[in-house]
N, C-alpha and C positions, 0 to 999 in steps of 0.2 A: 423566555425569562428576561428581563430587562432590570433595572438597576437605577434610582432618579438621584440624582443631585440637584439641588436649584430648579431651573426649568431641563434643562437638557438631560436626555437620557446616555446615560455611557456604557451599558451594555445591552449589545443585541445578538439574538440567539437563534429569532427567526424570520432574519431579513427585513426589511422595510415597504412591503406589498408592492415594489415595483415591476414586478416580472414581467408586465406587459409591455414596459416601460424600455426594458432592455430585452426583447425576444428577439426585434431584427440585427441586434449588435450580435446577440449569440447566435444567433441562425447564419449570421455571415460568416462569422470563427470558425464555426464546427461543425455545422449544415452536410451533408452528400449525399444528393438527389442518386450519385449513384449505388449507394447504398442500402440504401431504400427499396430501390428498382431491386439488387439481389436479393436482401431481406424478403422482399414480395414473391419472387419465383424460385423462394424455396432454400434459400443459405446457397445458390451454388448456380455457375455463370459458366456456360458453355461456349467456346468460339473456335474459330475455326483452331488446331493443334493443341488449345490449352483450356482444361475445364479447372475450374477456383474452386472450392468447397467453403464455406465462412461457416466456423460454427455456430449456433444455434444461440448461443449466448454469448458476447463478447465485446471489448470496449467499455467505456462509460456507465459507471455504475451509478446509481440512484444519489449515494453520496457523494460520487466528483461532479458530477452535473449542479449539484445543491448548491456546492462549494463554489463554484464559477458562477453560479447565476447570480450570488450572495456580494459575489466581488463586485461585479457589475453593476447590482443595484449600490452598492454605496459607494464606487465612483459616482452614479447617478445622484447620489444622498450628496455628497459633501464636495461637490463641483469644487472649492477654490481653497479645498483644506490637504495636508502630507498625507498623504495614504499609504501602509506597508504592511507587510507581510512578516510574521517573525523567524519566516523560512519558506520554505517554497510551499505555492497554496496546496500541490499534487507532485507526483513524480511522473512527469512529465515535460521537456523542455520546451514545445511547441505552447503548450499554455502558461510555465510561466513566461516565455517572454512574452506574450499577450497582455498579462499583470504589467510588465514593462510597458510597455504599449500605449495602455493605458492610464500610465502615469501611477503605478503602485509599486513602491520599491520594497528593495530586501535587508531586513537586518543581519542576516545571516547567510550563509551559503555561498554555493559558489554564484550568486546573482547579485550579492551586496556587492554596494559601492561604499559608499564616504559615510552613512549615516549610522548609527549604532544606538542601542538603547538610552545611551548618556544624552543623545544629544535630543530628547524625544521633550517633545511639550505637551499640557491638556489639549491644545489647540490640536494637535494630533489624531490621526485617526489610526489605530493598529485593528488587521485582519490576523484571527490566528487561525491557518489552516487546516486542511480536512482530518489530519493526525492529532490535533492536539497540542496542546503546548504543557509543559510540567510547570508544576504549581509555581515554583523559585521564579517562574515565567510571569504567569499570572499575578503573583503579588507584586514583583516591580511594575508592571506596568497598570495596575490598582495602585498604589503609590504614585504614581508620575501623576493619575489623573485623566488617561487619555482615553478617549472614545474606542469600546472597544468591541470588535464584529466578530462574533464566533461561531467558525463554518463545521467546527468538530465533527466528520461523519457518527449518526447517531447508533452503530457498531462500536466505535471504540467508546462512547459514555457506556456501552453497557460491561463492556468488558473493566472499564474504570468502578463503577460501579461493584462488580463482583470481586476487585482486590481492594477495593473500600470493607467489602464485608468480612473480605479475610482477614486484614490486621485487626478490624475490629474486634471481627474473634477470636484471636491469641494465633492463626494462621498464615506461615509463613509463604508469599506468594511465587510461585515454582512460571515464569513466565516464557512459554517458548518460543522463540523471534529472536532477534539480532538487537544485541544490547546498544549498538550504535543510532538505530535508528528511531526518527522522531518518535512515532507512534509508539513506540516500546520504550522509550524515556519517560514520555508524558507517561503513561499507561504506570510502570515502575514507583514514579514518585508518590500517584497517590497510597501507595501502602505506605510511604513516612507519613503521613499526615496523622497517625495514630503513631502513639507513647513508642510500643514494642511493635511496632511493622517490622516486615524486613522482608525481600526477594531476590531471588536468582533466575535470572536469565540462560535457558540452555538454547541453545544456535539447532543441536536436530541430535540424533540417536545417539552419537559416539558420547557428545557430552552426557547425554539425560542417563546412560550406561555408568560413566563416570561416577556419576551424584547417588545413582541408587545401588552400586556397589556400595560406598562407603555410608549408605545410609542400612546396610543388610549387615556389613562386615564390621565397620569401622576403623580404625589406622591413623595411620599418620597426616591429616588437614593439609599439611604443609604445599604440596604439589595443588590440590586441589581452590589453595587462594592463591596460587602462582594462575595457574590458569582459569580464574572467573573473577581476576582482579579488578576487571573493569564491568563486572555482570553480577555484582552484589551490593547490598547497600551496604553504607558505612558500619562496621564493625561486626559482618557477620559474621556468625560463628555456627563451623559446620557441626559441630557436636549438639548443639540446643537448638541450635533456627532449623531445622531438618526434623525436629520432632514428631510435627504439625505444619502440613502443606497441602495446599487450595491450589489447583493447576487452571493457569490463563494465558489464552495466547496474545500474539501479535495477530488482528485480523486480516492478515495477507498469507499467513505463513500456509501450505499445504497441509488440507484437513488429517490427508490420512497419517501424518507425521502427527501431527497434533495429539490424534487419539492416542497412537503409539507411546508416545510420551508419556498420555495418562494413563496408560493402561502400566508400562515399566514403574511408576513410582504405587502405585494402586495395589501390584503387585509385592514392592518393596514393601511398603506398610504394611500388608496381610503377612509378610514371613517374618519381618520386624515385631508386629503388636500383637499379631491373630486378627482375625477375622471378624470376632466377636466385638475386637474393641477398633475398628478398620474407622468410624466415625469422627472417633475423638481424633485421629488422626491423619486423614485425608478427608479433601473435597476437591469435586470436579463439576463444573457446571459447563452448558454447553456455548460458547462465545465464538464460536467459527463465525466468521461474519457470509451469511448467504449468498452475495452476490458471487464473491470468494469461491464456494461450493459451488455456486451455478455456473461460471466461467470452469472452473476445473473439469463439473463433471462433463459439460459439451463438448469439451477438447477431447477428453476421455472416452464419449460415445463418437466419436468423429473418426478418431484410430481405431476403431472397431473395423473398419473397412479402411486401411491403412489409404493415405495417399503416397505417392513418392517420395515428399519430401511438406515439410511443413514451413510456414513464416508467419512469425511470431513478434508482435507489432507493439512495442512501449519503452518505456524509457529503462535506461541500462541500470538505473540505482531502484527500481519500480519492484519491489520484492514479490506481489502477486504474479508479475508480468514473467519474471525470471523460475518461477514455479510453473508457470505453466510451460516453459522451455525445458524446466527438466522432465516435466510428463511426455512430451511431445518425443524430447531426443531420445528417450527409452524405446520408441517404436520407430522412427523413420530421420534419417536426415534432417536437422530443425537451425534454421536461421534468424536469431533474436539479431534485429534492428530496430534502432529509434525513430526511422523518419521512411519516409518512400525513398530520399534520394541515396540511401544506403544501396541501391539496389543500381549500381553501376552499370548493368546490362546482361546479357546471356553469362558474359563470361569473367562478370566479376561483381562482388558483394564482399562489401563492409557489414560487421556482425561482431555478436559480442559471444563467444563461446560459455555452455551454461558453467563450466567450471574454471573461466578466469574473469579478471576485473576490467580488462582491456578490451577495447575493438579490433578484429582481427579482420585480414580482406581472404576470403577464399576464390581461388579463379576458377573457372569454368567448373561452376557450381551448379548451371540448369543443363541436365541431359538434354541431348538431340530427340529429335521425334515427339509424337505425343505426347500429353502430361498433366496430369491431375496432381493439384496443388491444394493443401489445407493451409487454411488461415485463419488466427484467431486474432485478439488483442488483449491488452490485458486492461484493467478496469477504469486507470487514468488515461485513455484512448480514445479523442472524440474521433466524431464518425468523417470526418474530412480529410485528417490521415489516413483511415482506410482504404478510403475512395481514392486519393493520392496513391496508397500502394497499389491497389489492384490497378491502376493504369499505367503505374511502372512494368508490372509483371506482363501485362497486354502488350505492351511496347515490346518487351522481349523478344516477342516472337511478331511482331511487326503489326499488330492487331490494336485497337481500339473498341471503346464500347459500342455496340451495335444500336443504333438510333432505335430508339422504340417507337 
């Protein structure tokens, strides 16, 4: 989809055909021949005391890869013009500072410096990244004028898409994800873009429990805008906007949570309306974003044959990456780290525990003796970091890749 004013186009949607143009720049960033080599012999690397297991799916999903290729090419495009990001392109901190890198700054985040939308001209180039940006986003920066690149992985326009058709239809959008985060922002605003929109965001069970009590029982509201005062649109009202509700997620969130949440309001509705009339008053469509499912379920098929212990490889604000740390910690010891150099040695590791917001170091973390290690990544993961960890974990026990 593109967009003309005058001669110049200001919105691009599917890159500028340069991909071959920037393949050795990406191949240099994110490349791991050794990767590759385990991919080939099977997800799983054998040496002398320590065998790797790499699940089957994992890392780099179809749209972080888009997203990076898309930045690339219009560094490529617009050699001698601002280039920025209206957040971070992925969640991951090895690729945005690469954006850095490559002379693409941040308007927001913790990656901004000095610049901010005020200061933005047509002459401008703005990249809006793989989550999306909320409309209030979109229109100032259509107002300013400025050239604008949109990497949107093509899972969240469809989940955008399906809460477009809920407000359209008098259907209040029930969204399950974390109301802070980008992709659940964007995703959120377009139900205003219709008269009588309105949604709530539940974070996982205790909340969606919450919502369908008082959507079964009814009561006192009061507590219930205390705590989703920042997870509703402006002026929702829990007596009428709960009428009629269309369930959509955040596409990182954990499928099987997901459903569970459709199933508890699915549920509500049939003892609330009956059964007969369950239409006029819910819809569910299925918006899990697949890569999402295919990383989860590999991890999943991986713990079938438990390893010792698992590590688990993305960035600490990466909400698919942090999901799959909580499937992993259910079955075996699990070490969410951002980088390989979190991996101190045998006897010490930086990590992020899956139930706090901090890095934590645990020591003398790898047992003695032999040892079979599972390893995934999570979706904003190129394959360079991986390769990077697996040679830290090699290291550990005094081992390096075996020359093929």
């Amino acid at each position: 989809m593109t967009e003309l004013i005058g001669e110049e186009q200001l919105y691009y949607r599917k890159g500028f055909g340069l991909k071959q143009e920037v393949a050795g720049d990406l191949a240099h960033a994110y490349h791991s021949d050794l990767v590759e080599r385990i991919v080939a012999a099977g997800h799983r690397l054998d040496v002398e005391g320590m065998t790797i297991r790499l699940a089957q799916e994992f890392g780099n999903c179809y749209g972080v890869d888009r997203a990076v290729q898309y930045a690339y090419e219009t560094r490529q495009r617009f050699p001698d013009r601002r280039l920025f990001l209206t957040g971070e392109l992925i969640h991951n901190p090895h690729v945005n500072k690469e954006m850095l890198a490559n002379g693409i700054g941040f308007l927001t985040g913790s990656y901004a410096e000095d610049v901010s939308y005020e200061d933005l001209t047509e002459e401008d180039v703005v990249l809006l990244p793989a989550f999306g940006a909320p409309t209030d986003v979109m229109r100032k920066l259509r107002d300013i004028g400025c050239v604008l690149v949109d990497t949107t992985c093509g899972s969240v326009l469809l989940v955008w898409k399906t809460v477009e058709r809920f407000a359209q239809d008098g259907y209040t959008a029930i969204i399950h994800g974390k109301y802070y985060h980008e992709e659940t922002q964007a995703t959120a605003s377009r139900a205003l873009e219709y008269a009588d929109g309105a949604y709530l965001v539940v974070r996982d069970l205790e909340e969606a429990g919450l919502v369908t009590d008082f959507v079964r029982h009814g009561g006192d509201a009061t507590a219930l805008r205390e705590r989703f005062v920042n997870a509703t649109s402006p002026g929702f009202d829990f007596e009428v906007d709960l009428e009629r509700v269309g369930i959509a997620n955040q596409t990182t969130m954990l499928m099987r949570e997901t459903e569970a949440v459709a199933e508890m309001f699915r549920s509500a509705m049939i003892d609330s309306y009956g059964e007969a009339d369950l239409d006029d008053h819910y819809r569910a469509l299925d918006t899990i974003c697949s890569a999402t499912q295919e990383r989860q379920d590999a991890v999943e098929e991986l713990l079938l044959t438990p390893p010792q212990l698992m590590i688990v490889l993305g960035g600490y604000n990466s909400s698919n990456t942090n999901n799959l740390t909580e499937i992993c910690q259910a079955v075996v010891p699990t070490y969410h780290i951002d980088d390989s150099s979190c991996i101190e040695g045998p006897n010490s590791i930086r990590h992020k525990p899956v139930d706090q917001d901090e890095e934590t170091r645990t020591e003398e973390w790898l047992p003695p003796g032999p040892i079979e290690i599972g390893m995934t990544a999570g979706a904003s993961t190129p394959n360079n970091k991986v390769g990077e960890t697996i040679e830290r974990l090699l290291a550990c026990r005094g081992q390096t890749m075996p020359v093929s």
